[in-house]
VOVO-350912 format. One record per atom (N, C-alpha, C, O, CB): residue number from 1; residue in three letters; x, y, z. Coordinates in steps of 0.05 Angstrom, whole numbers. Glycine has a CB too. Layout:
N
nulo:rofi:east:north:up
NUM:ala:X:Y:Z
...
! end
This chain:
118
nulo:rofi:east:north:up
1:unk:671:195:-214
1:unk:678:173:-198
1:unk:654:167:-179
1:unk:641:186:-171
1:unk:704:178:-181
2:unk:647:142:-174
2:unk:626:138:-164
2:unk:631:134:-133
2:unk:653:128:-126
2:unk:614:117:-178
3:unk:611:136:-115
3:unk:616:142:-83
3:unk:632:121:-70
3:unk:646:126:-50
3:unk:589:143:-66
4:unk:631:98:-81
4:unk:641:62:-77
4:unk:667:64:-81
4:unk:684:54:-66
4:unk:628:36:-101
5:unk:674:81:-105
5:unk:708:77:-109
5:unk:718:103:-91
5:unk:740:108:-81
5:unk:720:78:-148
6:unk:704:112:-92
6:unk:721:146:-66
6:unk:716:132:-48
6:unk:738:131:-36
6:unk:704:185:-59
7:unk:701:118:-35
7:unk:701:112:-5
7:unk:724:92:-4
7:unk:744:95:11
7:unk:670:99:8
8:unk:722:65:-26
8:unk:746:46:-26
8:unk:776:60:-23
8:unk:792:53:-6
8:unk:745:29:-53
9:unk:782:80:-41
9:unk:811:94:-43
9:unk:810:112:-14
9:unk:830:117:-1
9:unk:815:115:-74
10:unk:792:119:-10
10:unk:795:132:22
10:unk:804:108:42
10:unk:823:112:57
10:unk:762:146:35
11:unk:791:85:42
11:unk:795:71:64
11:unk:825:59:52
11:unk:839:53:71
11:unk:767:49:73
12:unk:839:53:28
12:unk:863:44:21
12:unk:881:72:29
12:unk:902:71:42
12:unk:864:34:-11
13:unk:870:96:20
13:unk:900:111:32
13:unk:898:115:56
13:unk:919:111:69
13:unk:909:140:22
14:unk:868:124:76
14:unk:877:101:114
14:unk:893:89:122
14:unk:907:93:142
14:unk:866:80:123
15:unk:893:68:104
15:unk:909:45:120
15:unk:930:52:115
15:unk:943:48:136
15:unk:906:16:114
16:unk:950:67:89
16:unk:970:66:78
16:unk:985:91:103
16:unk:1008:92:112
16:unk:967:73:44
17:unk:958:109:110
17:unk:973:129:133
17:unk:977:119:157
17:unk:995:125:173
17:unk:958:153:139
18:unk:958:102:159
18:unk:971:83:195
18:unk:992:60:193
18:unk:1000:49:214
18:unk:942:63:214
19:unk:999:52:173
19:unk:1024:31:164
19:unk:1040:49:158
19:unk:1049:34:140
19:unk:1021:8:141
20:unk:1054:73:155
20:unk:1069:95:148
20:unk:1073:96:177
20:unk:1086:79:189
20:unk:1056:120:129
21:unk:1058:119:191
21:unk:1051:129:219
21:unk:1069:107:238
21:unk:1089:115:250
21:unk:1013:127:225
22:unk:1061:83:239
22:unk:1060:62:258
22:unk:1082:53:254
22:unk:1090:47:232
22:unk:1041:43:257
23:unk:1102:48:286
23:unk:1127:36:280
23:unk:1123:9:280
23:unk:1104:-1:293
23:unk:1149:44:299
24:unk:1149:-14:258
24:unk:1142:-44:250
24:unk:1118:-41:234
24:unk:1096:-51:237
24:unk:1136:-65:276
25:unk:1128:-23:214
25:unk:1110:-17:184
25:unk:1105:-52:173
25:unk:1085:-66:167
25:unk:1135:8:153
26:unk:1134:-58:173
26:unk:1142:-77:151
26:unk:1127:-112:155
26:unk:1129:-130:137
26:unk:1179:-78:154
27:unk:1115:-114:177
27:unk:1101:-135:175
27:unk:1064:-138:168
27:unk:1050:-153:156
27:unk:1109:-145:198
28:unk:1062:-118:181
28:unk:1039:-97:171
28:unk:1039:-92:138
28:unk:1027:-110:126
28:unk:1045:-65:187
29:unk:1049:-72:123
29:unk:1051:-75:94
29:unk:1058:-104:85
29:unk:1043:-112:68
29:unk:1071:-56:84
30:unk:1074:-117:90
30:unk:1079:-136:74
30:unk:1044:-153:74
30:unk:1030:-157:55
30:unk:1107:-153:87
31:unk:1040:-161:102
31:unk:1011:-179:98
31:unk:987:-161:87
31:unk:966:-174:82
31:unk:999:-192:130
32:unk:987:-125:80
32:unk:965:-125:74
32:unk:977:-117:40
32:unk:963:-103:25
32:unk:947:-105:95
33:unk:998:-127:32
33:unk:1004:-129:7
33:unk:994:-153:-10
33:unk:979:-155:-30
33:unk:1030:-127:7
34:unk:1010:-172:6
34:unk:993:-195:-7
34:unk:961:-208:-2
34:unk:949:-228:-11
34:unk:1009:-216:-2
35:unk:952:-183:18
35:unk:923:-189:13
35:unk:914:-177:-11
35:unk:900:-192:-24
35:unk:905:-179:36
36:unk:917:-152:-24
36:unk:910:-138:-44
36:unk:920:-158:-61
36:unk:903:-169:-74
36:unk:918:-111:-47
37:unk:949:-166:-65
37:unk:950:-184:-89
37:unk:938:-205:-97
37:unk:939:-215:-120
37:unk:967:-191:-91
38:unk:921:-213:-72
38:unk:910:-243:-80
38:unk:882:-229:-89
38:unk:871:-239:-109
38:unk:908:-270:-51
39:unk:874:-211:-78
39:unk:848:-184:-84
39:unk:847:-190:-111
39:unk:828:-201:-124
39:unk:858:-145:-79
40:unk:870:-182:-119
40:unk:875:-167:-155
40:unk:879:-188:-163
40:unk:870:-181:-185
40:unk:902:-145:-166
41:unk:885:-214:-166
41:unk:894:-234:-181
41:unk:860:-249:-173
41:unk:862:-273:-177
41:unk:929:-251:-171
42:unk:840:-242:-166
42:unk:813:-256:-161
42:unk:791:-233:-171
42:unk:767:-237:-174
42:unk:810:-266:-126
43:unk:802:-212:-173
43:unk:785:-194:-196
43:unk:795:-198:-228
43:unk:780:-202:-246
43:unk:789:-158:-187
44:unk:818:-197:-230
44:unk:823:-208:-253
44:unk:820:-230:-266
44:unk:817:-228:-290
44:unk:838:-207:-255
45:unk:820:-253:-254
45:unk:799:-282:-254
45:unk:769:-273:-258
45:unk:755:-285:-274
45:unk:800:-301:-222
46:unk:760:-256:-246
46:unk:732:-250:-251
46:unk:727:-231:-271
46:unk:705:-227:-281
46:unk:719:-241:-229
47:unk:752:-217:-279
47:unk:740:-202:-296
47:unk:739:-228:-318
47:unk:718:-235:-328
47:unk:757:-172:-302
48:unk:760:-237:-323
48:unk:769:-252:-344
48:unk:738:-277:-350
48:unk:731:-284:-372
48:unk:805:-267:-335
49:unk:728:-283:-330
49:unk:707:-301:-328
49:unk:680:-288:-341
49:unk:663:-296:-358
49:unk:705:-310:-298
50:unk:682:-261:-324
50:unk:651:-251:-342
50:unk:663:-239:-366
50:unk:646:-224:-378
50:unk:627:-225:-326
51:unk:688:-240:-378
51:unk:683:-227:-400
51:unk:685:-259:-429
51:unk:683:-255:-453
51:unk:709:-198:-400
52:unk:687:-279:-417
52:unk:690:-301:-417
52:unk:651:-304:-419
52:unk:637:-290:-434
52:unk:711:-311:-392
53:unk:649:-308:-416
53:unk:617:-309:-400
53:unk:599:-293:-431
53:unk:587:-303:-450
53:unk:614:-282:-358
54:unk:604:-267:-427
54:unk:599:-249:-448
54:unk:606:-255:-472
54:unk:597:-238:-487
54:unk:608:-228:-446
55:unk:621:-277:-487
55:unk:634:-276:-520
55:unk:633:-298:-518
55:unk:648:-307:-536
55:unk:665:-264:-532
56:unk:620:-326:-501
56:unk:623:-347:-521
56:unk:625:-361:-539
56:unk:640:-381:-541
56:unk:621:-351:-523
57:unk:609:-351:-557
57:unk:603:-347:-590
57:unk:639:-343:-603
57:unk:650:-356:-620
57:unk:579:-311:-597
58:unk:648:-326:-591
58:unk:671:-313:-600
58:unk:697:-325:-602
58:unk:716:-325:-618
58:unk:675:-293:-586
59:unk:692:-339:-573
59:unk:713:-359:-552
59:unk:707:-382:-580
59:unk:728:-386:-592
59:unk:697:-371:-507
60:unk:687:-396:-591
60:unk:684:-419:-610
60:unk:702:-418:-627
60:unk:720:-433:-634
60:unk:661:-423:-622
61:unk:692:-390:-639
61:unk:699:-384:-676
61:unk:741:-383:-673
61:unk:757:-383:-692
61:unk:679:-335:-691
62:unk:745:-381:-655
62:unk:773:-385:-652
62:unk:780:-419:-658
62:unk:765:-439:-656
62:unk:781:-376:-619
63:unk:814:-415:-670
63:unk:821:-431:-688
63:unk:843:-449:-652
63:unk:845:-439:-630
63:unk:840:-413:-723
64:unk:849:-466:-658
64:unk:864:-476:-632
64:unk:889:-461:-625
64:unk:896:-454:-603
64:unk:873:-508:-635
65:unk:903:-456:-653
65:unk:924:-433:-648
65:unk:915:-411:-635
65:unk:924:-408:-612
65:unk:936:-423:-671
66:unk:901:-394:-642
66:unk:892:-360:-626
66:unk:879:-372:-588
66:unk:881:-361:-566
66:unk:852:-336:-653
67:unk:867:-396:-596
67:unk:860:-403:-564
67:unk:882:-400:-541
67:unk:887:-390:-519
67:unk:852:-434:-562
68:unk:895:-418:-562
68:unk:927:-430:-550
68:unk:938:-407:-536
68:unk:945:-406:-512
68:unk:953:-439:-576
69:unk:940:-378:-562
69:unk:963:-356:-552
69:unk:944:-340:-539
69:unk:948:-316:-544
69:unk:982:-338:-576
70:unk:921:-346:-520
70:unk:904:-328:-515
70:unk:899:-340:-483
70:unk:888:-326:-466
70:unk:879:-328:-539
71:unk:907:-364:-480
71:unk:910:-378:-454
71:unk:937:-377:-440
71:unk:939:-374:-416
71:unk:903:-406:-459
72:unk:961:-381:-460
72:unk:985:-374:-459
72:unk:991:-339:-450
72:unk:1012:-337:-438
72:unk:994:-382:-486
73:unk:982:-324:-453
73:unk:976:-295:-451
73:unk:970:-293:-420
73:unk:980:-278:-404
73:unk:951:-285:-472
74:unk:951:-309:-418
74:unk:937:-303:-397
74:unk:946:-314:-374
74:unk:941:-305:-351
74:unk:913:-308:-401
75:unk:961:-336:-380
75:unk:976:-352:-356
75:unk:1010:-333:-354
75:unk:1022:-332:-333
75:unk:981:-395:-367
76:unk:1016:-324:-371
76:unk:1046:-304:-371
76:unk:1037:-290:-355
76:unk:1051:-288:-335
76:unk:1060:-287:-397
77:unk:1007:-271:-354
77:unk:1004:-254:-335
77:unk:1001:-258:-309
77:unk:1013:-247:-291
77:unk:990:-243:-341
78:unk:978:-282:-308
78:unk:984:-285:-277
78:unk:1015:-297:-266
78:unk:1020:-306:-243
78:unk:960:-306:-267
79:unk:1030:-296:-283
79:unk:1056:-315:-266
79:unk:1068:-286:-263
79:unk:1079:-284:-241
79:unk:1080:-344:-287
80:unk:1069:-263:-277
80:unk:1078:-244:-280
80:unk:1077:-238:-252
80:unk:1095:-240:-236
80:unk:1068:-228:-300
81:unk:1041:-227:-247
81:unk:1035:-217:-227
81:unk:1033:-242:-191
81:unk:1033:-236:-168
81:unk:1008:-203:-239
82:unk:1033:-263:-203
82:unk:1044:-285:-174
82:unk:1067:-288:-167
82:unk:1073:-293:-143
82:unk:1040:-312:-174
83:unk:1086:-287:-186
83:unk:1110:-297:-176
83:unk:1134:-270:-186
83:unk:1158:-273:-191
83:unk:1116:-331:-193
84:unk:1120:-248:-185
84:unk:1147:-224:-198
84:unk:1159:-224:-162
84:unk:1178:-208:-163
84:unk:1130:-179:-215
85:unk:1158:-234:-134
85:unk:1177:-236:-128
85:unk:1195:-256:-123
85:unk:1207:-264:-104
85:unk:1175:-227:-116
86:unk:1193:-264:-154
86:unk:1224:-285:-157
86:unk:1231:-283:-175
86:unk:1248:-298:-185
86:unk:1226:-313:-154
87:unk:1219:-261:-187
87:unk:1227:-255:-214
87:unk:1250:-231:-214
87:unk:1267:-230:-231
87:unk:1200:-246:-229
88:unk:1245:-210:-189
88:unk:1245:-185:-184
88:unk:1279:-183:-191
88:unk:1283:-173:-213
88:unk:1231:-177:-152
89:unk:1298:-189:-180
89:unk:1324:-199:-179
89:unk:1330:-191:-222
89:unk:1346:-175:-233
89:unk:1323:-242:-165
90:unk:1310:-208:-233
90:unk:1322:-202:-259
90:unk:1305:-185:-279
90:unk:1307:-185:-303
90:unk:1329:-228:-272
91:unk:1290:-171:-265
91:unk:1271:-153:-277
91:unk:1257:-132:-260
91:unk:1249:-135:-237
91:unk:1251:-170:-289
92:unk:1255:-113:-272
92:unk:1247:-80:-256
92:unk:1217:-88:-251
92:unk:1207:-109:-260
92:unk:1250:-44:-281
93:unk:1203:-71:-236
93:unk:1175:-71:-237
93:unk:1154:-59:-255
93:unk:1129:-62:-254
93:unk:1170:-65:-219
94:unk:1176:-37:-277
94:unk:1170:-20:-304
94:unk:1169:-49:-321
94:unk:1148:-54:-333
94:unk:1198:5:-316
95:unk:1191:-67:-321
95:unk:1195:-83:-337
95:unk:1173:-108:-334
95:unk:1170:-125:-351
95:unk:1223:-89:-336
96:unk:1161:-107:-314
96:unk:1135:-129:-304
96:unk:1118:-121:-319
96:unk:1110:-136:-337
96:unk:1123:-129:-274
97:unk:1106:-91:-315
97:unk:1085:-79:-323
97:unk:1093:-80:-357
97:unk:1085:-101:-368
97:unk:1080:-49:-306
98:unk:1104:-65:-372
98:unk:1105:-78:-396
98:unk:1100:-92:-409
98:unk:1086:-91:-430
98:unk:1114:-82:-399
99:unk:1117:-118:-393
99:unk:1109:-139:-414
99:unk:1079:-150:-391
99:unk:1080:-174:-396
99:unk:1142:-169:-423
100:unk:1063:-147:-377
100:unk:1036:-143:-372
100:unk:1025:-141:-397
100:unk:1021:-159:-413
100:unk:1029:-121:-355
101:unk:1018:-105:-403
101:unk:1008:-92:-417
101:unk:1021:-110:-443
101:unk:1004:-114:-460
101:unk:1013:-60:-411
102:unk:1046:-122:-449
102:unk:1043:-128:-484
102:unk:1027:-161:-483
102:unk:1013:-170:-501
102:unk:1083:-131:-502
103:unk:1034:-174:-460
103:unk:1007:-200:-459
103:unk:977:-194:-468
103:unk:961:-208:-481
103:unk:1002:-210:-426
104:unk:971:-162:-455
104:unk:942:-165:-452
104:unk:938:-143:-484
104:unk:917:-137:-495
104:unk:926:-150:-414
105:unk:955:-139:-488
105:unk:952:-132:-520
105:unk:950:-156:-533
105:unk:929:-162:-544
105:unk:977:-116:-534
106:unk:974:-177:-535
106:unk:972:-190:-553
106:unk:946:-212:-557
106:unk:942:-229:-575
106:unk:995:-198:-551
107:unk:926:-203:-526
107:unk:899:-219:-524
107:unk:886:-207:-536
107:unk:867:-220:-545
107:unk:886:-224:-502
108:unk:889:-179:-542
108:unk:864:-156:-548
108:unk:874:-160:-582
108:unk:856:-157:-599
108:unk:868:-116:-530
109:unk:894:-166:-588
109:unk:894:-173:-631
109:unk:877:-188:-626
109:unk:854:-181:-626
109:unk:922:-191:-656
110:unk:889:-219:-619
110:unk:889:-241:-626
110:unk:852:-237:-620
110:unk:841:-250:-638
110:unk:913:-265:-608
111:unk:840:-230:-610
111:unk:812:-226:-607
111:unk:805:-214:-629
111:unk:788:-226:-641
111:unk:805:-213:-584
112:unk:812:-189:-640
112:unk:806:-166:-656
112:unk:804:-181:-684
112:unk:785:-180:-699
112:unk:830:-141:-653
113:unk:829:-195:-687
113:unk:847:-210:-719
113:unk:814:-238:-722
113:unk:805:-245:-744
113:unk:900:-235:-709
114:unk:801:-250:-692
114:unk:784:-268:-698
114:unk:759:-260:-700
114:unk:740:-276:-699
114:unk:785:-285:-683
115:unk:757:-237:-703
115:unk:724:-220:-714
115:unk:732:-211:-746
115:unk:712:-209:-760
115:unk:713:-182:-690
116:unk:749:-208:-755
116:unk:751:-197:-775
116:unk:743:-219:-806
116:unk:750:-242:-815
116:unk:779:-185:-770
117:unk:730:-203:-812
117:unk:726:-225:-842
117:unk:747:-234:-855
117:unk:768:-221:-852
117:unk:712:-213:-868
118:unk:749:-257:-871
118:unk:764:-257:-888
118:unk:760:-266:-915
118:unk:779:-265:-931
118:unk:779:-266:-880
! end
């Protein structure tokens, strides 16, 4: 692990011990929740951009269908991860992550199936 991510997880479990510690946790966690979420939903835009950035070539040779289920994928996830609290009521947060992980699979075929010869 490199010094950047120990120092980052040091200064996140900090804060997590003085919002624990500190009485009127709950307005405190809540705003520094949805700061991380908007965090994570703008690294994932970036990841998605440089890796976007990196396969142009790749991004072409796609047919409009695999684009289609590959934009579609990608918009399930961010709604997943923007709006799971209004989702929360009819779905676990096991059940978020899931179907997460089967979106960002079904990006990682549909990528895999458009390198392959035929």
């Amino acid at each position: 692990m490199n010094p950047t991510a120990a120092r980052n997880i040091a200064i996140i479990a900090g804060i997590a011990v003085l919002a624990v510690l500190w009485q009127g946790v709950g307005i405190i966690a809540a705003g520094l929740s949805q700061v991380i979420l908007v965090l994570f939903v703008f690294a994932l835009l970036a990841f998605g951009w440089r890796y976007f950035q990196q396969r142009q070539l790749a991004w072409l040779v796609l047919s409009e269908t695999q684009k289609g289920i590959i934009i579609g994928a990608g918009v399930g996830i961010a709604a997943l991860i923007i709006g799971f609290p209004l989702i929360a009521p009819i779905i676990t947060g096991l059940g978020a992550v899931v179907l997460i992980a089967a979106l960002a699979l079904v990006i990682f075929w549909v990528m895999r199936e458009s390198q392959r010869f035929r």
